[in-house]
C-alpha positions in Angstrom: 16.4 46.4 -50.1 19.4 47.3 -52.2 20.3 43.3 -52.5 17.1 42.6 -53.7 17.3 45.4 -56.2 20.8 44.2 -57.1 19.5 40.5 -57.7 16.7 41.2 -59.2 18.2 43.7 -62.4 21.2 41.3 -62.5 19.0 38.2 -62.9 21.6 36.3 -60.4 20.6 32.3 -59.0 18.6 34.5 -56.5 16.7 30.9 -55.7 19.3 29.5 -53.6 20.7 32.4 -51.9 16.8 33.7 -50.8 16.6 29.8 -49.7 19.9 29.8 -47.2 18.6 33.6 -46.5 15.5 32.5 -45.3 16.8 29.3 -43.8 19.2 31.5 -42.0 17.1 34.0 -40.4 14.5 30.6 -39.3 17.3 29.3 -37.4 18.3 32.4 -35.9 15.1 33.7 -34.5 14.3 30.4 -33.2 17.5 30.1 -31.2 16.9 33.7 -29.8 13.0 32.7 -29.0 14.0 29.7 -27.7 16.7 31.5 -25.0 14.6 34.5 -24.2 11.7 32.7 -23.5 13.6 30.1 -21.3 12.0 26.8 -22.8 13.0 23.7 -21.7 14.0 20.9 -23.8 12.7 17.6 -22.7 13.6 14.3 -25.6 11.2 11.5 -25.2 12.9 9.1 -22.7 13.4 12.4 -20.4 9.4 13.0 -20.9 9.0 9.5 -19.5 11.3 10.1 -16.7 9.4 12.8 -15.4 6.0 10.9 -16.1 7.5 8.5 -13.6 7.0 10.5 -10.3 4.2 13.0 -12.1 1.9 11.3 -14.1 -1.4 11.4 -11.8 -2.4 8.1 -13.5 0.8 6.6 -12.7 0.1 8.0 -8.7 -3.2 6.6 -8.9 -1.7 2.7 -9.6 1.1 3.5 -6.7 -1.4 4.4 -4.1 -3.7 0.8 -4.9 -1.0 -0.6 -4.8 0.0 0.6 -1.0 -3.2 -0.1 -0.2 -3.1 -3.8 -0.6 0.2 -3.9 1.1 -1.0 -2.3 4.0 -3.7 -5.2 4.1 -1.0 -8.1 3.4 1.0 -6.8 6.0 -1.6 -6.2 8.4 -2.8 -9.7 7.7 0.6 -10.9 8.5 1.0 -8.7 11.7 -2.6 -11.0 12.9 -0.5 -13.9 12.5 1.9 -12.8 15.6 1.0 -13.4 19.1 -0.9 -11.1 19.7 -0.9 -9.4 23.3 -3.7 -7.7 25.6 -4.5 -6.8 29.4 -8.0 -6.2 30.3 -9.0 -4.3 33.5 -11.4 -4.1 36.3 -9.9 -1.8 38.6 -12.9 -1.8 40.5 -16.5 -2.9 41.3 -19.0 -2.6 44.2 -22.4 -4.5 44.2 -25.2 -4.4 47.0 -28.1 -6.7 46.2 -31.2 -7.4 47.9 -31.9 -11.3 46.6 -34.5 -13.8 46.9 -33.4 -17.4 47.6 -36.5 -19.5 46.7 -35.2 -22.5 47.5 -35.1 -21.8 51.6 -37.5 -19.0 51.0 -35.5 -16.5 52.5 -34.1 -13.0 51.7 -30.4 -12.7 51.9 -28.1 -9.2 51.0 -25.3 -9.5 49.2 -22.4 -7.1 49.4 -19.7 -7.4 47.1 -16.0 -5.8 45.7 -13.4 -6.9 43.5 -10.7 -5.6 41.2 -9.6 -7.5 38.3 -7.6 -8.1 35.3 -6.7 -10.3 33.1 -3.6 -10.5 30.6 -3.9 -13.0 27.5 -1.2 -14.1 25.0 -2.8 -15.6 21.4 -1.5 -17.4 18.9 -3.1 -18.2 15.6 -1.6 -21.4 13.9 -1.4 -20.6 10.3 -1.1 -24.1 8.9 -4.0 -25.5 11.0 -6.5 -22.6 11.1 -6.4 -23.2 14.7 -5.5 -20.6 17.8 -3.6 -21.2 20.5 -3.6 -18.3 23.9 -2.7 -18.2 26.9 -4.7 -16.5 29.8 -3.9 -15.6 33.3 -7.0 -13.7 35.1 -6.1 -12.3 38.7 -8.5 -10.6 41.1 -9.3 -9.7 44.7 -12.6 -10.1 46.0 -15.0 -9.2 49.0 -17.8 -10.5 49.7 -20.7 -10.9 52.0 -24.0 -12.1 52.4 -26.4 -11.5 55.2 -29.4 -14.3 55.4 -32.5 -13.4 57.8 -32.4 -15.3 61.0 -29.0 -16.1 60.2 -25.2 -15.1 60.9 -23.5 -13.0 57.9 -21.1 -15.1 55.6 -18.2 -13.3 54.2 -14.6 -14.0 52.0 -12.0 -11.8 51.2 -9.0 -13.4 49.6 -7.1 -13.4 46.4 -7.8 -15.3 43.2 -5.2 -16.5 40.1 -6.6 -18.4 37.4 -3.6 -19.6 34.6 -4.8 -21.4 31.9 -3.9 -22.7 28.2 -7.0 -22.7 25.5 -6.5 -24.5 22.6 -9.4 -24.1 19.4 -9.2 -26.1 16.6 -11.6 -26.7 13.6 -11.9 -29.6 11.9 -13.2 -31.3 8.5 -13.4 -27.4 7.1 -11.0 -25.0 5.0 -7.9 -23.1 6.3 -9.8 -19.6 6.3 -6.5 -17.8 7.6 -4.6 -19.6 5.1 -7.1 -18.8 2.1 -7.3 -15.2 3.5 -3.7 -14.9 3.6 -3.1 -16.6 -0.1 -6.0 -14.0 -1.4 -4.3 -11.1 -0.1 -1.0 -12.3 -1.6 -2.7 -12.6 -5.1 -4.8 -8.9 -4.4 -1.1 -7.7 -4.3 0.5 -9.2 -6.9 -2.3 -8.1 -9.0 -2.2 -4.4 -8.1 1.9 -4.7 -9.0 0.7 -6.2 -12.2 -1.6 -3.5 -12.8 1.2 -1.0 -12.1 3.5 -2.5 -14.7 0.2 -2.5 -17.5 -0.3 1.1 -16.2 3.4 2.4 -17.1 3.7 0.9 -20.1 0.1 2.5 -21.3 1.6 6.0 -20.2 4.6 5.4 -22.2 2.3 4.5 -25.3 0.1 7.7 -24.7 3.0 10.1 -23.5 4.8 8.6 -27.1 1.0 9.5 -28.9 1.0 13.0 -27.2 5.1 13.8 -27.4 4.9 13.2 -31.1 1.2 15.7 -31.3 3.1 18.2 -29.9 6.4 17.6 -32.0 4.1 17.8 -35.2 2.5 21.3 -33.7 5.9 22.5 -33.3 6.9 21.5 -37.0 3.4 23.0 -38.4 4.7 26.0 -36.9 8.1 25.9 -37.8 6.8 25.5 -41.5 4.2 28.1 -41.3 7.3 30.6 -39.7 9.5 29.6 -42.9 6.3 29.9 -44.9 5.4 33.9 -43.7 9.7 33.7 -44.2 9.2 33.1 -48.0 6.2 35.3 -48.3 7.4 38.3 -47.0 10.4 38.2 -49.2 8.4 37.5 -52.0 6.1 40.5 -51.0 9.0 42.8 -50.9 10.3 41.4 -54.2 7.1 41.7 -56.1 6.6 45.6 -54.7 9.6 46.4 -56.3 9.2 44.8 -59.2 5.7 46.5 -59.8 7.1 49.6 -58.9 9.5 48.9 -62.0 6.9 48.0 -64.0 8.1 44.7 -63.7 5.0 42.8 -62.9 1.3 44.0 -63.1 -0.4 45.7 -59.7 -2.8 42.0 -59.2 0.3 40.3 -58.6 1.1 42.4 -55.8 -2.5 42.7 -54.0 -2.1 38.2 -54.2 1.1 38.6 -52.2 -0.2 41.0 -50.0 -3.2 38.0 -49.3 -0.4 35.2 -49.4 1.3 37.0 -46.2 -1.6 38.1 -44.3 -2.6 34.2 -44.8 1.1 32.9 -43.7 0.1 35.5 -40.3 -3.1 33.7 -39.8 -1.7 30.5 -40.5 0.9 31.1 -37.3 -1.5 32.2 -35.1 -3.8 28.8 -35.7 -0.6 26.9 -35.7 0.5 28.8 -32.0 -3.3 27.8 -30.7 -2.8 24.3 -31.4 0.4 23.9 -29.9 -0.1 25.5 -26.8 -3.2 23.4 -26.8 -1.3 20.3 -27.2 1.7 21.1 -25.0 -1.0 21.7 -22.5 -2.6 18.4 -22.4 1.4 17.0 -22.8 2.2 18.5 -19.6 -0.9 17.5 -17.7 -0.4 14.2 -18.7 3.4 13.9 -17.3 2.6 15.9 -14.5 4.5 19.5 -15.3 3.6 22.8 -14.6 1.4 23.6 -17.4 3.1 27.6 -17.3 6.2 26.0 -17.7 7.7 26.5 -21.5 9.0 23.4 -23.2 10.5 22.7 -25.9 10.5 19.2 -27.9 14.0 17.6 -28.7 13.9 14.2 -31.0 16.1 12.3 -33.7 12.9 11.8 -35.9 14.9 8.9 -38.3 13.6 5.3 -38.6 15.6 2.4 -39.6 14.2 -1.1 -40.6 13.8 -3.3 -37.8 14.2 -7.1 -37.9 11.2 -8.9 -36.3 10.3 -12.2 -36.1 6.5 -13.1 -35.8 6.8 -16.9 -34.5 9.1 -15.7 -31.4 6.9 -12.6 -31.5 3.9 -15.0 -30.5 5.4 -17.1 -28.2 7.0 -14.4 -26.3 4.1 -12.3 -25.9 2.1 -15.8 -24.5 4.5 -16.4 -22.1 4.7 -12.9 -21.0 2.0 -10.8 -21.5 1.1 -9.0 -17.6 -2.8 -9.1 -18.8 -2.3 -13.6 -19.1 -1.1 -13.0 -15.3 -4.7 -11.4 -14.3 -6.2 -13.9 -15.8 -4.3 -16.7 -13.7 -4.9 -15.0 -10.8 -8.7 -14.0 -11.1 -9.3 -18.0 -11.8 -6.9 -19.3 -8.6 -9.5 -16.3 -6.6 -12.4 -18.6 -8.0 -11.4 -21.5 -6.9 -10.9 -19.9 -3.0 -14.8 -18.8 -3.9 -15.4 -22.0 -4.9 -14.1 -23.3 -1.6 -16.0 -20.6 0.6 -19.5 -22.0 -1.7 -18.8 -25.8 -0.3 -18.6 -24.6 3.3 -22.0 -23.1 3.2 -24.3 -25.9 5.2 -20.8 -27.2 5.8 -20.5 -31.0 8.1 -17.7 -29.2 10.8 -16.4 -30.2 13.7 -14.7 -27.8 16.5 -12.1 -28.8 19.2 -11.4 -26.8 22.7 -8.9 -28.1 24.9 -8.3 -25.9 28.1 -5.2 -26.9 30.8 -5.0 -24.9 33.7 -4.8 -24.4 37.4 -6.6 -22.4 40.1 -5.4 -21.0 43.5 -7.0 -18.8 45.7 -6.2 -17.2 49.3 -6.6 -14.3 51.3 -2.5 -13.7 50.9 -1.5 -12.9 47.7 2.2 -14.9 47.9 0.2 -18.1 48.9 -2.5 -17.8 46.1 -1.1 -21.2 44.8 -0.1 -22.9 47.9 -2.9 -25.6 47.4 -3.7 -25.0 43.8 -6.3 -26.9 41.8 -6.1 -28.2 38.4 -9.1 -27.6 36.2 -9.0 -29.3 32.4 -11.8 -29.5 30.0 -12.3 -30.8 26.4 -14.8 -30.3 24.4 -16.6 -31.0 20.7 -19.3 -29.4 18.8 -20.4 -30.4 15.4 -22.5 -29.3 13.1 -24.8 -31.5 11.2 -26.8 -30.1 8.0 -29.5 -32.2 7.0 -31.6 -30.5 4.2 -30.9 -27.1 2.7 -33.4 -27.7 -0.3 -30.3 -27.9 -3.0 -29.4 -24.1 -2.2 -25.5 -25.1 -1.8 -25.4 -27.5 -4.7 -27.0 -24.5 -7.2 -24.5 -22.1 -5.6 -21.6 -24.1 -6.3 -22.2 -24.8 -10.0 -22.9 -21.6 -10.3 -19.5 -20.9 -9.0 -18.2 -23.7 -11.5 -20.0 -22.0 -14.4 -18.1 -18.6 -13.5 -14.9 -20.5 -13.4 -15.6 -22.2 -16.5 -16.0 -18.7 -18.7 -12.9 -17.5 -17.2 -10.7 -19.7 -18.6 -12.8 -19.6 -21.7 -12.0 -15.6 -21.2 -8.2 -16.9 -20.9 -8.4 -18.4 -24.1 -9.6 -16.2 -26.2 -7.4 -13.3 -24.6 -4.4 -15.9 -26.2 -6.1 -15.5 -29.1 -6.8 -11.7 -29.2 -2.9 -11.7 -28.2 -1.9 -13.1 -31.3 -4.2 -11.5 -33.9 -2.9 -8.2 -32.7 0.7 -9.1 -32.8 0.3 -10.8 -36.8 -1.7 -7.3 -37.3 0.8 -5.1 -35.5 3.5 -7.2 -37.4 1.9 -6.7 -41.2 1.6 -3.1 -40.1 5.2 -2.4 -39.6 5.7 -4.2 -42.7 4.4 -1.8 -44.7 5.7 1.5 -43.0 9.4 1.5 -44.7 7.9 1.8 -48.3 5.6 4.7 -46.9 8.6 6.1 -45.5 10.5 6.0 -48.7 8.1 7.6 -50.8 6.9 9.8 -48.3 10.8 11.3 -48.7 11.0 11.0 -52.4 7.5 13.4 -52.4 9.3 15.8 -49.7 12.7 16.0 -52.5 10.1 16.4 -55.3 8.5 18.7 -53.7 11.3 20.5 -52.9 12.7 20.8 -56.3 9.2 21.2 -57.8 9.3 24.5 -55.7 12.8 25.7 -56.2 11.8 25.7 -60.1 9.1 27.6 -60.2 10.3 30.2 -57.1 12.4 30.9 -59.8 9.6 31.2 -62.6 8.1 33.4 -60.0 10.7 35.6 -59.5 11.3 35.7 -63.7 7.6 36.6 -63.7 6.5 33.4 -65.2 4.1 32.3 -62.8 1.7 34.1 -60.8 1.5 34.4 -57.1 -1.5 31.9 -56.6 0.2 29.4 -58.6 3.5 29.6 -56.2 1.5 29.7 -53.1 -0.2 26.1 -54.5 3.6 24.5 -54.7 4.7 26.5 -51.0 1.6 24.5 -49.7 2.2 21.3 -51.7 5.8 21.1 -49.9 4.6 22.0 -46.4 1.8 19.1 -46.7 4.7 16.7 -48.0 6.9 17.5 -45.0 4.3 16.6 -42.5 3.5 13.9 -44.2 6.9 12.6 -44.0 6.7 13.4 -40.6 3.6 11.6 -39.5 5.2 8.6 -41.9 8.3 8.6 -39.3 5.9 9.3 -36.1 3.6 6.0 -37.9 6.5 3.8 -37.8 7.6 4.7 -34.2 4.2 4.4 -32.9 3.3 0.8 -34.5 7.1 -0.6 -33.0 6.0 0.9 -29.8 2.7 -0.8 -29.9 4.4 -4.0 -31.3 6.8 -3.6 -28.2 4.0 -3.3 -25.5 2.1 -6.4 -27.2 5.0 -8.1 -26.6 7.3 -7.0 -24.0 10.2 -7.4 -26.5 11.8 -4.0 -27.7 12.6 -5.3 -31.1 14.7 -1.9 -32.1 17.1 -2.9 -29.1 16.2 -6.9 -29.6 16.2 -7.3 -26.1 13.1 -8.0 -23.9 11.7 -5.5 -21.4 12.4 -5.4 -18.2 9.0 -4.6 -16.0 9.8 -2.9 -13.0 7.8 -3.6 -10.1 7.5 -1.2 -7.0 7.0 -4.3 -5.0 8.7 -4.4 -1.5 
């Protein structure tokens, strides 16, 4: 209170010592908030760090994309021999049977046990299968006829055998299956890579909201900073007689409006934080606090290369690809409706039977077979020859889709490119407003204080400087955004002129 007295009878240059006064106590309440309240500083790049693990979308993309792994590699586990035992440990039988060709009745008693262990083999480049069977079993058996004797056999039986199954003049379906799977995959990694690099373009939006709630805060603190001192200034000067008593209810408005302006400023940052932290995946009670080098320097792009690059590149181009080689296996699956097909069994094996097991094969008996099937259409009334064009209509406006996905490719890149043209000139002015602004306010502060301009007039100018530091701010946040976007359109990062690396969580 005495300083102020002292500066204002002595008529000092009271305008830059109340500015490093004011700047002074900003700087050190915010470094004693900052510490008492614990707040973590996260930058940008640490922001996308954490998004990394945290990010439900992010978890979401990882958990398709184990999903069509397990497939592919349960696909490729049904491409292994595949082994198997099957059981009859026991069964008993007593029938009473009518033999109509000798018009008799006969009873039949019977047991066995039996089992049978197979070996498979599917033959990937044929579509074919391959196994191997062995069936063992011991039986009993009797039949009693009327009039006369009872018939019986007990002895052991081995059956080894080799079954071949082949298809022919149709598709490879395990080879198609496989192939799908392979693209399912690929396309879920793909979808990963688009997903990340969307986060980092909507972390970037919502890191730089909360920045600019932070600085909208920041300001309105330095703005209550400057209002209270001027409050206290213009009591005492009306209690000199210095200044009439009007001058003093507007400052007493001016500061209960810098105290509204905080609390509206503190709602929308810890509204923006909130949605910040949901979106990277942090404890939303967790205190942060935004850390960033907010200063832009012209970048060098070139829109030819830009093109090209992005053509060649672009993980969207990919899908594309991929959705019309998946047509083409439907368009495959559409021809083998009504399908002319042929199927091949060979079998090659030998039987042996007797009542002691170590001389089941002491006469054994060979027992071959080889067979064909075909099947013949004849008239479907035209439904497979519809089905397939339509197939070859859907194929025919996906690569039109392709094409004009090349074409939306490039029209954003010229219009992200003519954007970022025009930042640096915003920028420039944006900061010649902020040092007008800035001097604009120092000079009439000091009217102010001389009692040359009322408190409504100087609240006009504090406001007039806040608005032309966000500005500047959203100018800087502008340009940063629009090379982002220009990055992710192009999967060049034209600050670092070096072209980004997608990472793939593929195994």
């Amino acid at each position: 209170m005495i300083l102020i007295k002292s500066i204002i009878m002595n008529r000092l240059p009271i305008v830059q010592l109340f500015k490093l006064f004011s700047f002074g106590m900003i700087g050190l309440s915010f470094f004693f908030y900052s510490s008492l309240n614990g707040q973590m500083p996260i930058s940008l790049q640490g922001a996308l760090e954490i998004a990394e693990s945290g990010s439900p979308s992010i978890q979401r993309s990882l958990l398709n994309i184990d999903q069509y792994q397990h497939n592919l590699r349960a696909e490729r586990a049904s491409l292994k021999s595949r082994f198997s035992l099957t059981l009859e440990p026991f069964s008993y039988s007593n029938n009473r049977i009518f033999d109509n060709q000798f018009s008799q009745w006969f009873t039949n008693t019977e047991t066995f046990s039996r089992g049978t262990f197979q070996v498979e083999q599917p033959i990937l480049r044929t579509g074919g299968t391959v196994g191997l069977y062995n069936t063992l079993s011991w039986r009993n058996n009797k039949t009693a006829i009327a009039n006369f004797s009872e018939n019986s056999n007990k002895a052991f039986y081995n059956n080894l055998y080799l079954v071949l199954n082949q298809p022919l003049f149709t598709y490879n379906r395990r080879q198609m299956a496989l192939d799908e799977l392979n693209l399912n995959f690929e396309n879920a990694n793909l979808q990963y890579a688009i997903q990340r690099l969307t986060l980092e373009k909507t972390i970037t939006s919502q890191f730089f909201d909360v920045y600019l709630a932070q600085l909208n805060l920041d300001i309105s603190r330095e703005e209550l900073e400057n209002t209270s001192k001027n409050f206290e200034i213009v009591k005492i000067k009306v209690e000199a007689n210095l200044l009439a008593r009007e001058e003093l209810y507007q400052a007493e408005l001016n500061f209960a409006n810098a105290q509204l302006s905080i609390q509206d400023n503190e709602l929308a940052l810890a509204n923006a934080e909130e949605l910040f932290k949901r979106e990277i995946g942090m404890d939303l009670n967790q205190d942060i606090q935004l850390i960033t080098n907010l200063d832009a320097q012209e970048v060098i792009i070139d829109l030819d290369k830009a093109i090209d690059y992005a053509l060649e590149s672009r993980l969207e181009l990919r899908q594309r690809r991929i959705d019309i080689e998946k047509s083409y296996f439907e368009m495959e699956r559409t021809k083998s409706m009504n399908e002319f097909r042929a199927d091949v069994q060979l079998t090659l094996g030998i039987f042996g039977d007797n009542e002691a097991f170590g001389s089941v094969y002491k006469s054994p008996t060979s027992n071959p077979s080889v067979g064909i099937s075909f099947n013949i259409p004849i008239w479907d009334w035209g439904e497979r020859n519809e089905r397939v064009q339509a197939v070859e209509v859907s194929m025919k406006s996906q690569e039109l889709d392709l094409k004009e996905d090349q074409k939306q490719i490039a029209m954003d890149i010229r219009r992200a490119y003519r954007s970022v043209q025009t930042q640096m000139p915003r920028i420039e002015i944006a900061r010649k407003n902020v040092e007008n602004a800035e001097r604009t306010y120092d000079i009439n502060l000091e009217r102010y204080l001389n009692g040359d301009l009322s408190g409504i007039d100087l609240n006009q100018f504090q406001t007039q400087l806040s608005s032309k530091k966000i500005e500047l701010a959203r100018s800087l946040i502008n340009y940063k955004t629009q090379l982002l976007d220009l990055k992710i359109l192009t999967l060049y990062d034209w600050e670092k002129q070096e072209a980004v690396s997608v990472a793939l969580p593929r195994n």
